[in-house]
C-alpha positions in Angstrom: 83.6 88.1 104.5 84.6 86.1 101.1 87.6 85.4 99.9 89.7 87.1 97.4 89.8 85.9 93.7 92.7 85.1 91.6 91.4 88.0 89.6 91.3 90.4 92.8 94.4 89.3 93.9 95.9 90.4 90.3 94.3 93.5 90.9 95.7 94.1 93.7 99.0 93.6 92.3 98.5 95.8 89.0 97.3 98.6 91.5 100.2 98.4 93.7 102.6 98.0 90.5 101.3 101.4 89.4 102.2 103.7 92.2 105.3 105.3 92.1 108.2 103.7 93.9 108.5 106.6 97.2 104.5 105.9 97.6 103.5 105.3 101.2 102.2 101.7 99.8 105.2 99.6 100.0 103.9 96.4 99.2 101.5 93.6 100.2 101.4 90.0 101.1 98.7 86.6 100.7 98.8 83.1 101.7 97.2 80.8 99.4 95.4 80.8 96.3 92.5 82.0 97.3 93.1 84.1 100.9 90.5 85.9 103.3 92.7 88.3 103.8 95.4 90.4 102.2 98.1 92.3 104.1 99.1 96.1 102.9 101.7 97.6 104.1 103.1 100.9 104.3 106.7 103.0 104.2 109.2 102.8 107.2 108.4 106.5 107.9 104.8 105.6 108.1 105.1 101.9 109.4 102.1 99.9 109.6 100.3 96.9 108.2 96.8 97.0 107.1 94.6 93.6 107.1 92.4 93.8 104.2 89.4 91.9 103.8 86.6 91.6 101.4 82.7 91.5 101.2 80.3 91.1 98.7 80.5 94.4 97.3 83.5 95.9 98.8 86.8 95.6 100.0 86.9 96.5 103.6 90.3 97.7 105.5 91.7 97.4 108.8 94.5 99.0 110.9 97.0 97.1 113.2 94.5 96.9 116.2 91.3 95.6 114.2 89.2 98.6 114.0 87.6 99.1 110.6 89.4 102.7 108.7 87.8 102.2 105.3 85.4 100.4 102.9 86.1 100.8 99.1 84.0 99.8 96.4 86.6 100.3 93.7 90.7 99.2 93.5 90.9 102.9 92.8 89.1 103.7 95.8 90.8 101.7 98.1 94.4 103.3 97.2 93.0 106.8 97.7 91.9 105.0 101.4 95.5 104.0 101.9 96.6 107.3 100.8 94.7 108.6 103.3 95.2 106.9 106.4 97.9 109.0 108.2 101.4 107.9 109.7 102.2 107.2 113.1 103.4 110.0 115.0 106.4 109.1 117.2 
């Protein structure tokens, strides 16, 4: 894995920025100026976190236990994947 970029960092901000404010993407979280890993996280009614991580090519995410739910190419890609992943049922 690489790290992530200012630039991909900003990306990741402008993405989240444009979703609408009852989106299942709540927010996300980095340590550091240049991080291996970005947290996503998601609504109360859909509670989880989501290590994200990146490659060469893509950006590659993870649920809460470490298995691998989605590899996107694109910042537009990787939102449809959160969109995607559904909530926990309780």
């Amino acid at each position: 894995m690489t790290r992530f970029s200012a630039s991909d960092l900003e990306t990741i901000d402008s993405l989240w920025r444009s979703v609408p404010a009852d989106h299942v993407w709540t927010g996300w979280s980095a340590t550091g100026d240049e991080p291996d890993e970005v947290t996503l996280y998601r609504t109360r009614a859909h509670w989880r976190r989501f290590p994200l991580r990146k490659s060469n090519a893509e950006f590659v995410l993870f649920d809460d236990k470490g298995t691998e739910v989605a590899r996107s190419r694109s910042p537009k890609q990787l939102l449809q994947d959160v969109e995607a992943i559904p909530g926990l049922t309780i």
